[in-house]
Every structure is written in structure tokens, then in C-alpha cells.
mmCIF file of the C-alpha atoms, coordinates in Angstrom:
data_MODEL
# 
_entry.id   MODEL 
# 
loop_
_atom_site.group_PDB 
_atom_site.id 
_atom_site.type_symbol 
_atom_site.label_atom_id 
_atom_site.label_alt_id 
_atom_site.label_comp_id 
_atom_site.label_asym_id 
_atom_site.label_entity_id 
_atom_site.label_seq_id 
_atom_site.pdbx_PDB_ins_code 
_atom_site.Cartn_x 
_atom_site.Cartn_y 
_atom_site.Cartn_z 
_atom_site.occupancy 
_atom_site.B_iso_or_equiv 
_atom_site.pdbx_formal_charge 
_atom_site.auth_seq_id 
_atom_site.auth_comp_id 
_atom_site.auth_asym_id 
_atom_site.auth_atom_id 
_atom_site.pdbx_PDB_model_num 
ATOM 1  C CA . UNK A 1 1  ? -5.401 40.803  -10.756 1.00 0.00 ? 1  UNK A CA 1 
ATOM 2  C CA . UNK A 1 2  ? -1.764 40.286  -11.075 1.00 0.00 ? 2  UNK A CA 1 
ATOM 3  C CA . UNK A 1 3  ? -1.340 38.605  -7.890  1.00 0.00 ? 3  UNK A CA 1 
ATOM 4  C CA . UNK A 1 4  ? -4.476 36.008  -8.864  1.00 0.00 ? 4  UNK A CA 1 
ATOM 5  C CA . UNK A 1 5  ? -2.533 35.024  -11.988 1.00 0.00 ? 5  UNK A CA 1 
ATOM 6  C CA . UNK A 1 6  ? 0.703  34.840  -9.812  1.00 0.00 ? 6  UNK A CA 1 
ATOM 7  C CA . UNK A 1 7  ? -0.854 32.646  -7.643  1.00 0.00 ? 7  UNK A CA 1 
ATOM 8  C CA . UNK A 1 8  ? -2.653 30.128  -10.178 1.00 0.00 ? 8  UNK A CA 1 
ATOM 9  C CA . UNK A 1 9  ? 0.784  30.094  -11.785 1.00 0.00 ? 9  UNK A CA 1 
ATOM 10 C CA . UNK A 1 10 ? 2.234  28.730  -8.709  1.00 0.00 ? 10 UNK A CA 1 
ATOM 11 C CA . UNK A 1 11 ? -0.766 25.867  -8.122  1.00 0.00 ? 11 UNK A CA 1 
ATOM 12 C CA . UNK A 1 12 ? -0.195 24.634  -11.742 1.00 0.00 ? 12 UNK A CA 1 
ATOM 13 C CA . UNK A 1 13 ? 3.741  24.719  -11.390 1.00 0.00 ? 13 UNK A CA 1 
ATOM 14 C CA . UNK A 1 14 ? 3.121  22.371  -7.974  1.00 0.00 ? 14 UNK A CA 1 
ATOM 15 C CA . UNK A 1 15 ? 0.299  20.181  -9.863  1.00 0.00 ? 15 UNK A CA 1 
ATOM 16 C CA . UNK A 1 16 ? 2.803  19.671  -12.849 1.00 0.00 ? 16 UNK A CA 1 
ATOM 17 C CA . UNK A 1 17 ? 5.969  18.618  -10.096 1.00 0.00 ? 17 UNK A CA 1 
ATOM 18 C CA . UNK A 1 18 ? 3.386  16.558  -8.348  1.00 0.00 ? 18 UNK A CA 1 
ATOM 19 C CA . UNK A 1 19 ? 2.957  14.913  -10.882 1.00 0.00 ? 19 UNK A CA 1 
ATOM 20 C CA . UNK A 1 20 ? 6.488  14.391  -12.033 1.00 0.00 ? 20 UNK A CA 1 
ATOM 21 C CA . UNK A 1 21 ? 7.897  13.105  -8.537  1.00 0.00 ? 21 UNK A CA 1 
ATOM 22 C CA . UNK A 1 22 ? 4.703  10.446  -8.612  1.00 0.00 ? 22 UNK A CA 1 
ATOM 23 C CA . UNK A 1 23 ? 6.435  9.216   -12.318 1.00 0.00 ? 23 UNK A CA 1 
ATOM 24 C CA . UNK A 1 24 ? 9.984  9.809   -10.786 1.00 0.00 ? 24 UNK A CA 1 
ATOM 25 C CA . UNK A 1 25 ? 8.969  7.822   -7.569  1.00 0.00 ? 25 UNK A CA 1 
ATOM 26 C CA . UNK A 1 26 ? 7.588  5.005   -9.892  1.00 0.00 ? 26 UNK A CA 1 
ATOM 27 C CA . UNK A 1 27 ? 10.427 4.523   -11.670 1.00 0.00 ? 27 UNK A CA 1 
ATOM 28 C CA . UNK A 1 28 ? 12.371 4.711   -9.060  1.00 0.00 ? 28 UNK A CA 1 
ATOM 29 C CA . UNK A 1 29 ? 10.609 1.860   -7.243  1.00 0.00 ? 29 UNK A CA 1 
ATOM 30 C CA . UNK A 1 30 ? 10.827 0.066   -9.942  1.00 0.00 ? 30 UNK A CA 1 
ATOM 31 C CA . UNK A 1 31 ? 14.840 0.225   -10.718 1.00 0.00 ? 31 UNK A CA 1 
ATOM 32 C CA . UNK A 1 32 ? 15.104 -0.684  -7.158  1.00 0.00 ? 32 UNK A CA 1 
ATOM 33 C CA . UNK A 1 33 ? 12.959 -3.758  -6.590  1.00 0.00 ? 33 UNK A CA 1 
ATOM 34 C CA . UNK A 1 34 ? 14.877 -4.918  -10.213 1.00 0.00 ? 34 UNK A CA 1 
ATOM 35 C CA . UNK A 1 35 ? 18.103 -4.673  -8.193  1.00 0.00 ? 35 UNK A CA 1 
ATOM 36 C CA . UNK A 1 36 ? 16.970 -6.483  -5.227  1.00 0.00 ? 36 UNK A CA 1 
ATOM 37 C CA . UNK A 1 37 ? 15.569 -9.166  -7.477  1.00 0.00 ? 37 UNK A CA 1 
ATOM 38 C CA . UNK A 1 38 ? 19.084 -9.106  -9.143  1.00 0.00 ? 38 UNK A CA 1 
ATOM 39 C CA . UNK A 1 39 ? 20.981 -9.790  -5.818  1.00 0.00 ? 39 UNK A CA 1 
ATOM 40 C CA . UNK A 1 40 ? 18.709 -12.323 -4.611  1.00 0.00 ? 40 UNK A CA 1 
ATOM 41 C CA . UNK A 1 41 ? 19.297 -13.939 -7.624  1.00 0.00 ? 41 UNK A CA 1 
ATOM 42 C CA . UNK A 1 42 ? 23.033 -13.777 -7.334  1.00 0.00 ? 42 UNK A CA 1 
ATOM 43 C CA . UNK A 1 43 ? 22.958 -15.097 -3.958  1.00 0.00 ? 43 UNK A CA 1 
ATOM 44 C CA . UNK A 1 44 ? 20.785 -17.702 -4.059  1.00 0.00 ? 44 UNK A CA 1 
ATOM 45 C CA . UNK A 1 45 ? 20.929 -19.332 -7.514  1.00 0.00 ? 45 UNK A CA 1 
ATOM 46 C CA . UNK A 1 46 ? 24.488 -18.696 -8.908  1.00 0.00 ? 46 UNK A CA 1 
ATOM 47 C CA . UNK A 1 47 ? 26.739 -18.686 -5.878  1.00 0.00 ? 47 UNK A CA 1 
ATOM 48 C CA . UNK A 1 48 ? 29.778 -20.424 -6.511  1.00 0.00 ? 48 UNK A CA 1 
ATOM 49 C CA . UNK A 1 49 ? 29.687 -22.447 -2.436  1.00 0.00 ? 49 UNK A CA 1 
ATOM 50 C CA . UNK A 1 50 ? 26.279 -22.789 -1.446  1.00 0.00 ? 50 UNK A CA 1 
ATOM 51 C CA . UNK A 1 51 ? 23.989 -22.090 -4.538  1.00 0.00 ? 51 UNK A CA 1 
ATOM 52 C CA . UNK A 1 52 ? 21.466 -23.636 -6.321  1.00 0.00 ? 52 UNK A CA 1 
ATOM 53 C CA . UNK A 1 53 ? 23.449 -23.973 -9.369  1.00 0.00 ? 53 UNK A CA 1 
ATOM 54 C CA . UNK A 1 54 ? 26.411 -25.662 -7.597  1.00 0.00 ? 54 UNK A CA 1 
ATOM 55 C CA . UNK A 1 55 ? 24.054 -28.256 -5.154  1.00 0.00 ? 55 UNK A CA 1 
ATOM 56 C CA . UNK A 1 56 ? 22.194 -29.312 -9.004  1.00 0.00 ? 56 UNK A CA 1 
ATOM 57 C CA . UNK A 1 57 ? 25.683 -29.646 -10.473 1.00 0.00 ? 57 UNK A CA 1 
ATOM 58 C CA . UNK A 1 58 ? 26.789 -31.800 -7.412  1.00 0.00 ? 58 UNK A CA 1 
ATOM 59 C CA . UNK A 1 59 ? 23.925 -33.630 -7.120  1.00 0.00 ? 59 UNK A CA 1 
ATOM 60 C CA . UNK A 1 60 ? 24.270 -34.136 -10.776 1.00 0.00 ? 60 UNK A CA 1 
ATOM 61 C CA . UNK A 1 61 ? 27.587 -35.803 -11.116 1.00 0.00 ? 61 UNK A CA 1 
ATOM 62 C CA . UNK A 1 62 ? 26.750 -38.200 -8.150  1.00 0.00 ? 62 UNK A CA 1 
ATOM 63 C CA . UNK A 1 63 ? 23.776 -39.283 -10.321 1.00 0.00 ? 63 UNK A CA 1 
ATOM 64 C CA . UNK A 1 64 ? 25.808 -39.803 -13.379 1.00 0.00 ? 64 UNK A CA 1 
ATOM 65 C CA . UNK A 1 65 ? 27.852 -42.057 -11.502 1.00 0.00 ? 65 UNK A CA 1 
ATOM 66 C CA . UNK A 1 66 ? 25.239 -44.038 -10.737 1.00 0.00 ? 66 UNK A CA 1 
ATOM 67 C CA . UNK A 1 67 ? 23.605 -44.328 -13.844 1.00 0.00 ? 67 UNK A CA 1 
ATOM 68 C CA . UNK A 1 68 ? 27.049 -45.127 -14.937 1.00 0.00 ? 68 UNK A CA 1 
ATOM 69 C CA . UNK A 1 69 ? 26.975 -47.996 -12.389 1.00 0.00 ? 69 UNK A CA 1 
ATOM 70 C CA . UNK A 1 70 ? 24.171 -49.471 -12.950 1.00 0.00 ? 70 UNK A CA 1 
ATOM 71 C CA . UNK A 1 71 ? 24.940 -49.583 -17.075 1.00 0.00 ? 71 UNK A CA 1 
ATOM 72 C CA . UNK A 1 72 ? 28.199 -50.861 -16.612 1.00 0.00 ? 72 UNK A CA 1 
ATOM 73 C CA . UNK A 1 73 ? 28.090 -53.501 -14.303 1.00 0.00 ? 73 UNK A CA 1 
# 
């Protein structure tokens, strides 16, 4: 009897960290895809040489100019 109770012990103590790692793995996931996401945006919009942000700002000013040009002839 003793051993049966031992043993159902031990299946609902592995169901119950089963569960846990499946949350823990979830999260997990999650934190890392958010930090991927994070450096991807670093490197591709806000880069200080070859970003998006800098080519719009570029771009940007040239326009301007023009504009400028064409107002003021």
C-alpha cells in the first residue's frame, strides 16, 4: 500500500513539473523572440551608417533643398 501511494506521489510530482517547464519554456520563447525583434530593430532601423533612420534623414534634407529651390527661385 505504501509503495502505491509512493508511487502516485511521484506521477503527480512529474505531471505538476511537466507542466511548469511547458509555462517556463513559453516564457522563455517568448523573452527570446522579444530580444531578437529588439536587435533587428537596432540594426536595421536606428543604425547610425546604414539605417533606415539615417537613409530617411538623408534623403530628407536633399528634398528640402529642393523644395527650397524650387520656392526660391
Amino acid at each position: 500500500m505504501k509503495l502505491c501511494s509512493i508511487a502516485a506521489t511521484i506521477m503527480i510530482y512529474n505531471e505538476f513539473i511537466g507542466k511548469v517547464w511547458d509555462d517556463m519554456r513559453n516564457i522563455l520563447m517568448t523573452v527570446m523572440l522579444l530580444i531578437v525583434v529588439v536587435v533587428i530593430f537596432t540594426n536595421v532601423i536606428t543604425n547610425d551608417t546604414t539605417g533606415t533612420k539615417k537613409m530617411i534623414e538623408e534623403k530628407g534634407t536633399s528634398i528640402n533643398s529642393q523644395i527650397g529651390s524650387l520656392i526660391r527661385p
